[in-house]
Structure formats: C-alpha cells, structure tokens
C-alpha positions in Angstrom: 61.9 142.2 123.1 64.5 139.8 121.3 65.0 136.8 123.9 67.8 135.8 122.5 70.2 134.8 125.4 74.2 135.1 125.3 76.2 134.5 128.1 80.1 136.0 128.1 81.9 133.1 129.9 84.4 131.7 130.8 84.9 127.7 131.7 86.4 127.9 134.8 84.8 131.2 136.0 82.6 130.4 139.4 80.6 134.0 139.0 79.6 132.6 135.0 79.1 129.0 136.6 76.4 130.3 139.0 74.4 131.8 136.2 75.2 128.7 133.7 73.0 126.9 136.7 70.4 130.0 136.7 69.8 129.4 133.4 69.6 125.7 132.9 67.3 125.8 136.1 65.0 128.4 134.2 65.3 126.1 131.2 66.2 129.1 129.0 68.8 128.2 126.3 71.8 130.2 125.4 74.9 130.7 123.3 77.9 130.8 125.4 80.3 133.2 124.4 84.0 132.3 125.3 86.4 135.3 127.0 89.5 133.6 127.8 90.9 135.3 131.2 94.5 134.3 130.3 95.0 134.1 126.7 97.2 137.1 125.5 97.1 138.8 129.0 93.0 138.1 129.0 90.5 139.0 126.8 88.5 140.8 129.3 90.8 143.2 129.5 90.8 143.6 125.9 88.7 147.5 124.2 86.4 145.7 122.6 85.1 143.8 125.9 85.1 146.8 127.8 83.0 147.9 125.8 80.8 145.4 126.9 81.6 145.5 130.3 83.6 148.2 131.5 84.4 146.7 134.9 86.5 143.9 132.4 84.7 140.8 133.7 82.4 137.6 133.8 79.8 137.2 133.0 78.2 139.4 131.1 74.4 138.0 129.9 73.3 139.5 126.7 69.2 139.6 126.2 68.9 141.0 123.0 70.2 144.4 122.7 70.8 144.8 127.2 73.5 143.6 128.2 73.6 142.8 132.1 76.9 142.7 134.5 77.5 141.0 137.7 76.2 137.2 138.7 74.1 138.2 141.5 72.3 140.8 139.5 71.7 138.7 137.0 70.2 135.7 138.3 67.7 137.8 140.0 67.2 139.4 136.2 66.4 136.1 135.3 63.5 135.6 138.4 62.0 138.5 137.5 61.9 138.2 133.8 61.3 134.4 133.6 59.6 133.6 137.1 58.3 130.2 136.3 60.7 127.9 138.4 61.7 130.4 140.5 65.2 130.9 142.1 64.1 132.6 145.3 61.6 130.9 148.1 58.8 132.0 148.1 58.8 133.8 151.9 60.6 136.6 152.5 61.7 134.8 155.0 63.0 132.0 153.2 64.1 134.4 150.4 66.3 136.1 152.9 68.1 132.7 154.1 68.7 132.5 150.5 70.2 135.2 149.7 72.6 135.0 152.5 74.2 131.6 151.9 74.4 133.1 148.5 76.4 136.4 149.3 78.2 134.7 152.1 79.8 132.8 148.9 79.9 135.9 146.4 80.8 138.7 148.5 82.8 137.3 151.1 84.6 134.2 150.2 85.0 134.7 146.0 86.4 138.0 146.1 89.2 137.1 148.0 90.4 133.9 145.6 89.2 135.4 142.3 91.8 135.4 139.2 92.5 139.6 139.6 93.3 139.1 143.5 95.7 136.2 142.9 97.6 138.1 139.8 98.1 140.9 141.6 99.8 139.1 145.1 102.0 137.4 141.9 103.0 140.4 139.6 102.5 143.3 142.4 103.8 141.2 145.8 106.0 138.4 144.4 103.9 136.2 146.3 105.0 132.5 145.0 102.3 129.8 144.3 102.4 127.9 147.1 101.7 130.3 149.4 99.2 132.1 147.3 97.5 128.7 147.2 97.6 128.9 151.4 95.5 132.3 151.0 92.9 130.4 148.8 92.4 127.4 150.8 91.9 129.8 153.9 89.7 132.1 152.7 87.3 129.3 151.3 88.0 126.9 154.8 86.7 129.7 156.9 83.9 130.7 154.7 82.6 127.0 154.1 83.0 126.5 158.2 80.3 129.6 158.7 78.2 128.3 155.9 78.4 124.9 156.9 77.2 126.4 160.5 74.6 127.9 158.5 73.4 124.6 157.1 73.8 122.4 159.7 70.7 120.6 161.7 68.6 124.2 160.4 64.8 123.4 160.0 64.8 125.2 156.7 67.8 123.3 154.9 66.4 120.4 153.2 68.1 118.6 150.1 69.4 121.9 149.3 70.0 124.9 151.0 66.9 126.2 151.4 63.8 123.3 151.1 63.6 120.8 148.5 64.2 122.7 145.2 67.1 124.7 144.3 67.5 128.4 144.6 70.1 131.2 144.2 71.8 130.1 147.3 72.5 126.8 145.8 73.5 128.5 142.6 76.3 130.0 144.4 77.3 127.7 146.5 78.2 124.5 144.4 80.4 126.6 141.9 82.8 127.3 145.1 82.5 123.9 146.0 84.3 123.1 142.4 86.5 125.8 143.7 87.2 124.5 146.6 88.5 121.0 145.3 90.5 122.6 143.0 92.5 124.2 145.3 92.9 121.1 147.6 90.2 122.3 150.4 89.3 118.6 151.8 85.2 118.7 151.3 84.9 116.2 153.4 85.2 118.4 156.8 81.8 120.2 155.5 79.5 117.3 155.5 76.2 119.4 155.0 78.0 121.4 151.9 79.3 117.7 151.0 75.6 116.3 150.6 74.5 119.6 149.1 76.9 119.0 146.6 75.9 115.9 145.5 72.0 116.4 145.7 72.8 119.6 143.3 75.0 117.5 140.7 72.5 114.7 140.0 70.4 117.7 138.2 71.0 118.3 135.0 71.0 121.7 135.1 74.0 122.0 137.5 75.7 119.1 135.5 75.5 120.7 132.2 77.0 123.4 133.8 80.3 122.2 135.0 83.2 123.5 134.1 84.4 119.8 132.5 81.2 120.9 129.9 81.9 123.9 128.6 82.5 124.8 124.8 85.6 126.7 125.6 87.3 123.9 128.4 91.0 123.2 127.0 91.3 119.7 125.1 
C-alpha cells in the first residue's frame, strides 16, 4: 500500500487538531491539505470536496488511494495500522477510561459548539453573537465540570488522562481546551484539565499541532 499520509484540515478545526496530535504522536509525517470553512461560503461545502467527503467535513486522512472520515475513526485507523506508540492503554480496562474522556469531548461537548451548529442559530434563528457565545461557553463549562469529575483524585489519571503517556483521550481533550479559551471559558475552574493541559503542550507532538502552527493559520 502507498503510505503516503494527507490530512484535509483546517487550522482552527478541533476534530482535525485531535488527529494532527494522533499523528505527530505516531511520528508519521503528513501533508496537510488546507479546506477553509469560511472562505466563499466554505470549501467543504464545495462538489469537489464532497466528493471526498460527502458528509462536507474535517478531517478527512488520505492514505494512499482510502480516504478515511470522522476524528474518532481515524485515530483508531492509525492504532491499528501503525501500533507502535500506541494511542489506547493497553487494558481494556484502561482502554475503556480512555475512550470515554475521549467521546465525552467528541460526542457530547463538540457537537454542540461546532462551526455548522453556530451558523445555523445565526442564519436560521437570528441568534446574535453574544448570546451564541453564552451557548458555547455552557456547553463546554458543563462538559469540562463532568470530565474534570472524571479526572479528579482517580487512581488511573496520572500526567495525563489515563497513566503517564498520552492516549486518544488526551488527543481529544486538549483541542477543546484551545476551544475553551477561545471562547472565554476560565480554565482555571478545571484544575486537573488545567495541569493536563500543560503536561500535553510541553510535547512536541501536541505543540506542533496547535492551531498557532498550521500552514493555512491567517497572517
């Protein structure tokens, strides 16, 4: 099989910063290939990406002539492909933890503040941006207060989320954490997610991955 690795990004997308971290954790490199989610109405919404993904988002990872949808999906592609420094404990146990800080931040706090959800209370409800900036900070505040329940004083959370090394849940989490400050969510209330945070960003393979160092980040 051709390795080659692309990754259809976008800078400031959290679902293509969590596998941005897969990868640079895996050590695998990759050509990032910028979709620009507000440029002429967005690019993902363009024919030609749909014909790459026909759900019209990111990421997308190209590995040679596959090309795989959805975050979740694909950072588990990449444990099973390339399982040397492995994303997932290795307990099922553990693995379980893992994969519910993970989806805690993927399928129940992202969904709710993600680019689509916020156009459509602005074009469809006339919702204004202060108020739609309200919703955000809520739906992260009460997610990050049940993961920071998660985290807090649990035997198995060690400099990350799960032990000493990084996994999928980590992955997952710091991308929301960028998120989070964005939007004005005061970090400092999750003191566990706070130290998490800046275990995961003295790596370079969660600071290569910030938004700030992306090809396609505006001058």
């Amino acid at each position: 099989m051709n390795d080659r690795l692309r990754l259809y990004s976008y800078w400031r997308s959290s679902a293509a910063y969590r596998v941005r971290i897969g990868l640079n954790l895996k050590g695998l490199p990759y050509e990032i290939m910028p979709i620009h989610l507000l440029r002429d109405g967005g690019e993902q919404r363009t024919e030609a990406y749909r014909r790459i993904n026909p759900q019209g988002l990111v990421p997308v990872l190209q590995h040679g002539n596959r090309q795989l949808g959805q975050s979740m999906a694909i950072l588990e592609y990449l444990d099973e492909t390339w399982p040397s420094r492995p994303l997932l404990p290795t307990t099922a146990r553990s693995r379980q933890r893992a994969r519910a800080i993970a989806q805690a931040v993927a399928c129940d706090i992202h969904p709710l503040n993600n680019l689509r959800v916020l156009q459509y209370l602005e074009h469809e409800w006339n919702v204004p941006q202060p108020e739609r900036d309200v919703w955000v900070r809520h739906w992260i505040s009460e997610g990050f207060a049940a993961i920071e329940a998660m985290l807090n004083e649990h035997l198995s959370t060690g400099q990350f989320c799960e032990g000493e090394t990084p996994t999928i849940a980590d992955c997952c989490l710091i991308p929301q954490v960028y998120n989070a400050r964005r939007f004005g969510v005061d970090i400092a209330q999750f003191p566990t997610i706070a130290r998490i945070e800046q275990a995961c960003l003295q790596l370079q393979a969660f600071d290569l991955a910030r938004p700030e160092m992306q090809p396609d980040k505006p001058a």
